[in-house]
MDAnalysis code that builds the backbone (N, CA, C; Angstrom):
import MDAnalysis as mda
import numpy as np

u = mda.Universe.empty(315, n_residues=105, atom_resindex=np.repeat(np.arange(105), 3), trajectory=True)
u.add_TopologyAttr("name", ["N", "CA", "C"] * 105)
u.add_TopologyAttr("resid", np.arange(1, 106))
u.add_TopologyAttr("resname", ["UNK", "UNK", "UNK", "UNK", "UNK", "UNK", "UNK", "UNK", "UNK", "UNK", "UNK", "UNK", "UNK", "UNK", "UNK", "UNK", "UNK", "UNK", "UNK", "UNK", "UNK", "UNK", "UNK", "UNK", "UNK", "UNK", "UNK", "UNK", "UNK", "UNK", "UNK", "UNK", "UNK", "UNK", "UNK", "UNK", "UNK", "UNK", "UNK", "UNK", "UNK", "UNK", "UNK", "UNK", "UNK", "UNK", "UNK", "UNK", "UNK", "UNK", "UNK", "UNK", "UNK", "UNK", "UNK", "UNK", "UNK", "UNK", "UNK", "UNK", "UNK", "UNK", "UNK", "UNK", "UNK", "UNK", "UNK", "UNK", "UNK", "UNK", "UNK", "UNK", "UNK", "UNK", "UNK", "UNK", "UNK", "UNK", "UNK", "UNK", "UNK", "UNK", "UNK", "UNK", "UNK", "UNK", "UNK", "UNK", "UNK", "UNK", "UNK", "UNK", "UNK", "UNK", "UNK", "UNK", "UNK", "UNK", "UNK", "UNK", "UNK", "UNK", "UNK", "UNK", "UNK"])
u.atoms.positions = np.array([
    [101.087, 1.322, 142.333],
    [99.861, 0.985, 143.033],
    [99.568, -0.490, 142.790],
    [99.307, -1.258, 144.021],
    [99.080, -2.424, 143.974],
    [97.726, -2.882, 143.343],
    [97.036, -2.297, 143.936],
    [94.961, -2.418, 143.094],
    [94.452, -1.029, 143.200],
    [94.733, -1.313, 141.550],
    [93.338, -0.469, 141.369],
    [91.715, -0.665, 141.507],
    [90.906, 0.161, 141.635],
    [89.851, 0.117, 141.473],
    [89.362, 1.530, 140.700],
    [87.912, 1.870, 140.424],
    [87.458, 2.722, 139.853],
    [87.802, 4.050, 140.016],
    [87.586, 4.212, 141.829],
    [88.186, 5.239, 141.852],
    [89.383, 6.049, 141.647],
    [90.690, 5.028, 141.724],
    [91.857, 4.975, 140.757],
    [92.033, 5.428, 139.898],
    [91.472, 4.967, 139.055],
    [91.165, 5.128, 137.306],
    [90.837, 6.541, 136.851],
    [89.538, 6.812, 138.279],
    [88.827, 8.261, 137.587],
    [90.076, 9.081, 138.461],
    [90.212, 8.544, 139.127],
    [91.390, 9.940, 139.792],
    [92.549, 10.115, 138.629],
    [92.770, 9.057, 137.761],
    [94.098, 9.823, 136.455],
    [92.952, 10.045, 135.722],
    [91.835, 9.859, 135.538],
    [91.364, 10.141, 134.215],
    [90.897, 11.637, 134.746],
    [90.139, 12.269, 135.718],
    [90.334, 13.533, 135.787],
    [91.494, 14.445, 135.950],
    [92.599, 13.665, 136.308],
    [93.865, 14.322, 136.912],
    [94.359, 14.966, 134.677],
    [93.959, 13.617, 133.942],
    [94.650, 13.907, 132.994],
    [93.586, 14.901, 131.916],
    [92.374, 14.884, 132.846],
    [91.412, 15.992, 131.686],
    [91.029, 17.530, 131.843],
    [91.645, 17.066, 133.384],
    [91.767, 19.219, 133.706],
    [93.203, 20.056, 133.811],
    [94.150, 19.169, 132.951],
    [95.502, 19.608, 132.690],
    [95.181, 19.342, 131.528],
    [94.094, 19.237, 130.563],
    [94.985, 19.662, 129.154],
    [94.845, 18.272, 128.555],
    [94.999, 16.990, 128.839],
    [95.366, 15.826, 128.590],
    [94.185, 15.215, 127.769],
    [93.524, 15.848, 126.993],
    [92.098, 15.062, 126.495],
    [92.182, 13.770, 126.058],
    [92.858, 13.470, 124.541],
    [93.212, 12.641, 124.172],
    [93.570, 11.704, 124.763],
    [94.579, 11.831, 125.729],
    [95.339, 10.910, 126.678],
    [93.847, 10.415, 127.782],
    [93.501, 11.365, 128.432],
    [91.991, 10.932, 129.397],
    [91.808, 9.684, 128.500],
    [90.826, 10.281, 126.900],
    [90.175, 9.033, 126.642],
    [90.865, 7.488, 126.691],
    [92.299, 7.650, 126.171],
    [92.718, 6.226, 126.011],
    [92.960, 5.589, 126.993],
    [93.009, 6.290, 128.213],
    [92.893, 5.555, 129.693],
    [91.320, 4.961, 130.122],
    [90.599, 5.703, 129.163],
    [89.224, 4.992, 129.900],
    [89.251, 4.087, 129.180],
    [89.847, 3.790, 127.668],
    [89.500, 2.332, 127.105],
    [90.240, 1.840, 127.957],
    [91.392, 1.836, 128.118],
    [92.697, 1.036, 128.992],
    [91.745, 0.122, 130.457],
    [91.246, 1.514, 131.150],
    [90.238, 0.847, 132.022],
    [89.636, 0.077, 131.836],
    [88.253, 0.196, 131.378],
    [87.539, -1.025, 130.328],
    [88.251, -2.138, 129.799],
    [89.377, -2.378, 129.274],
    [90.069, -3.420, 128.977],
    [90.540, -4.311, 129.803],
    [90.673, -3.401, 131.308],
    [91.160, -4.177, 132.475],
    [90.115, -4.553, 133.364],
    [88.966, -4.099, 133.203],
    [87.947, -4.765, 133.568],
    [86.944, -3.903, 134.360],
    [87.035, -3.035, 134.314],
    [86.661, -1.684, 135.324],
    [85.567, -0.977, 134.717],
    [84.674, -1.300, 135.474],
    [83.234, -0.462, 134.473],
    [83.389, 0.995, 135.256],
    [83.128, 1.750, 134.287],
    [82.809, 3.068, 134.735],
    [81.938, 3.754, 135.620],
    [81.834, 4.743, 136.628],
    [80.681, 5.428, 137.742],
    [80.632, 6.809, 136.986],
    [80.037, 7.805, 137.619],
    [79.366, 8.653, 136.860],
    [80.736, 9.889, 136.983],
    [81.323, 9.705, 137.707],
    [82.191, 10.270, 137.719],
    [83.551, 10.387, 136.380],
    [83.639, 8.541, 136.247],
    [84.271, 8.431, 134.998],
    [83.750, 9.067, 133.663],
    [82.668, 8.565, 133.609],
    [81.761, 9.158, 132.393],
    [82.028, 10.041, 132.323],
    [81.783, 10.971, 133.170],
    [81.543, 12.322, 133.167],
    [82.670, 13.228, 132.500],
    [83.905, 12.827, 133.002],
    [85.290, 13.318, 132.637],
    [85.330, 12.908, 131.258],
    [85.169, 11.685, 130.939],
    [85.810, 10.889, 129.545],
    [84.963, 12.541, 128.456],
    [83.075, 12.456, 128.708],
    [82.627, 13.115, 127.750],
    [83.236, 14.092, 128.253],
    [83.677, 15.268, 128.884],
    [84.225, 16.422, 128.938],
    [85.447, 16.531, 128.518],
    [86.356, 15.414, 128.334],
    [87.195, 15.592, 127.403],
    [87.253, 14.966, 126.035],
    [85.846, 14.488, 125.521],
    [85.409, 14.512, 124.250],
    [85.361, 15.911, 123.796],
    [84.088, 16.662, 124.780],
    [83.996, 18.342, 124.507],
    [85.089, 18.942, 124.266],
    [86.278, 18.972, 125.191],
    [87.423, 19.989, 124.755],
    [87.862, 19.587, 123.397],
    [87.751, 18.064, 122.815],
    [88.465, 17.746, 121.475],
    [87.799, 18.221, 120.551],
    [86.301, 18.154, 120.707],
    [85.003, 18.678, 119.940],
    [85.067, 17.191, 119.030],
    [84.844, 16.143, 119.573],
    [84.603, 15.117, 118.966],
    [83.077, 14.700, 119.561],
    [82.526, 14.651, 118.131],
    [81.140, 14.881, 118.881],
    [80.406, 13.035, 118.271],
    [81.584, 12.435, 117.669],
    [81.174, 10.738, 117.433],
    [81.452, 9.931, 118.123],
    [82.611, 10.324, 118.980],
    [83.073, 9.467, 120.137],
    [82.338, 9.918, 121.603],
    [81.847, 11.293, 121.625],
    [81.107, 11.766, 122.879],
    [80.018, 11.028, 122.751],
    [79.070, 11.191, 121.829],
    [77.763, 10.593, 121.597],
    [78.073, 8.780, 121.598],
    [79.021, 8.352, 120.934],
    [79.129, 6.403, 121.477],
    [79.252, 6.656, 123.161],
    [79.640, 7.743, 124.001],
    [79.466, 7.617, 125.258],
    [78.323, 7.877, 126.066],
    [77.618, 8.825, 125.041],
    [76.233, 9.045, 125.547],
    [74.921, 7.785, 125.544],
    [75.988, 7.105, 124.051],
    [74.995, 5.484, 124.367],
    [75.496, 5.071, 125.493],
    [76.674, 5.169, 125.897],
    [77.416, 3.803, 127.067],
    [76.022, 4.565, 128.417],
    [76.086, 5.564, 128.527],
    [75.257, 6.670, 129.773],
    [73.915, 6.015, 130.007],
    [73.373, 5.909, 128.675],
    [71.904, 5.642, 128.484],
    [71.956, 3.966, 128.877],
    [72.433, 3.110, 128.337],
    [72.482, 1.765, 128.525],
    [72.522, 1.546, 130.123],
    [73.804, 2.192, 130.456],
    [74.105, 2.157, 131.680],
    [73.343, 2.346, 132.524],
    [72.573, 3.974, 132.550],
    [71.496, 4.252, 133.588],
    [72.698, 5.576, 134.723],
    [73.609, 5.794, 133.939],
    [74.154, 6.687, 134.527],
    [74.247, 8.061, 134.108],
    [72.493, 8.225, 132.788],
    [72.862, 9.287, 132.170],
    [71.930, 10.140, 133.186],
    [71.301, 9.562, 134.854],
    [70.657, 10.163, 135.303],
    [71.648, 11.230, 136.375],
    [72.483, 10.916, 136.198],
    [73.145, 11.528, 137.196],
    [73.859, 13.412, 136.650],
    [73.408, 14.096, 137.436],
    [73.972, 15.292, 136.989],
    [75.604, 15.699, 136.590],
    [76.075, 15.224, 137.323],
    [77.281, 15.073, 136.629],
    [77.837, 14.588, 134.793],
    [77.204, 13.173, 134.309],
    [76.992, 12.821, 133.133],
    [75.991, 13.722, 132.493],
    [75.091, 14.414, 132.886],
    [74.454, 14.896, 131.912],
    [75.012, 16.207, 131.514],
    [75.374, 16.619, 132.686],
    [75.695, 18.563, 132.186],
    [76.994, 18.149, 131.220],
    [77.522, 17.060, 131.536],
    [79.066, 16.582, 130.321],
    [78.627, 16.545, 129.210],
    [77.429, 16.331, 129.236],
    [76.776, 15.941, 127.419],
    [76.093, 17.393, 127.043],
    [75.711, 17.764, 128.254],
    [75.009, 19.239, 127.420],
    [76.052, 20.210, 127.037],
    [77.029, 19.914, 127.754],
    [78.013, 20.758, 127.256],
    [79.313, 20.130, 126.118],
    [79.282, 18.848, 125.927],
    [79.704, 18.289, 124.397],
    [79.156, 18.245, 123.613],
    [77.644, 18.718, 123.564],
    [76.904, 18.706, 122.434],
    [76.715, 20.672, 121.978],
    [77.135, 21.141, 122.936],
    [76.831, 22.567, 122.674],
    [78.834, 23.318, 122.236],
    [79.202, 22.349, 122.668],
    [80.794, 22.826, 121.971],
    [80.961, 22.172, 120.515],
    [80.056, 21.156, 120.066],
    [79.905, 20.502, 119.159],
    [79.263, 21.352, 118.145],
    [78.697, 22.466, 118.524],
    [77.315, 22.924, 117.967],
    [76.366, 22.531, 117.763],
    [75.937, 21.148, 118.311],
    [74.773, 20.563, 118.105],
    [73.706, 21.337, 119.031],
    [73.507, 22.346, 119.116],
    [72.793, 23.072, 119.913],
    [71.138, 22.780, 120.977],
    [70.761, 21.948, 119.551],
    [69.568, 21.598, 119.761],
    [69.299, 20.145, 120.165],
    [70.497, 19.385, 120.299],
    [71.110, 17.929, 121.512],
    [70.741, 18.514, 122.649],
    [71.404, 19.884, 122.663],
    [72.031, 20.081, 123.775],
    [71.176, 20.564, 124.801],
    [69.971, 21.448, 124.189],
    [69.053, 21.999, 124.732],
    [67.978, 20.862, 124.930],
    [67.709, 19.971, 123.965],
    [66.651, 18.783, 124.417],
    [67.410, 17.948, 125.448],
    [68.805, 17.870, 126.040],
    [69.093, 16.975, 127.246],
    [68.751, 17.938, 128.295],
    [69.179, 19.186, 128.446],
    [68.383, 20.210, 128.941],
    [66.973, 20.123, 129.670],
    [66.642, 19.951, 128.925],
    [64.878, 20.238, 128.881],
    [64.324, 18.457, 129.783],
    [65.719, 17.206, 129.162],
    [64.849, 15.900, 129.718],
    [65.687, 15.577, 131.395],
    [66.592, 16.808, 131.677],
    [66.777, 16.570, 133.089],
    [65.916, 16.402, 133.779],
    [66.108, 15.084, 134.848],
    [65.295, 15.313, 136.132],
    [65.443, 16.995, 136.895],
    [66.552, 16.551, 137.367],
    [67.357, 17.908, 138.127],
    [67.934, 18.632, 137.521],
    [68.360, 20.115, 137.462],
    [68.705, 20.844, 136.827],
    [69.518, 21.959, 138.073],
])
């Protein structure tokens, strides 16, 4: 592929997080980021859902800052990713207060 762009990016980064590929997802989203490519809610969204399958709940949450900074933690997509990395995490009660601060549900 001659240019990438975002949508690029999220198309391997979901391609590599609903086969199994968690680990691998994340190091493509730094890879992204390194190449200059800010993330859409779509990216987010995948990266924390394959935080959840790892149950890494220090690297999900540094993404839940990137969400909040960003302004992309409004989007339903990023959020149900966090309610559900914080509830595979067992952080139960993350999980239920992002819950509760949805706009939409």
């Amino acid at each position: 592929m001659t240019q990438k762009n975002v949508v690029s990016w999220t198309a391997m980064l979901v391609g590599y997080g609903h086969n199994g590929f968690s680990e691998e997802d994340v190091k493509i989203f730094f890879e992204m980021q390194r190449n200059g490519f800010e993330p859409d809610h779509f990216t987010l969204g995948s990266v924390i859902s394959s935080c959840a399958n790892l149950a890494s709940l220090e690297e999900g949450a540094q993404f839940h800052c990137q969400a909040l900074v960003s302004g992309l933690i409004s989007f339903i997509t990023v959020s149900n990713a966090l309610i559900t990395l914080y509830g595979k995490c067992g952080s139960m009660e993350d999980s239920y207060q992002l819950f509760v601060e949805m706009n939409t549900r």
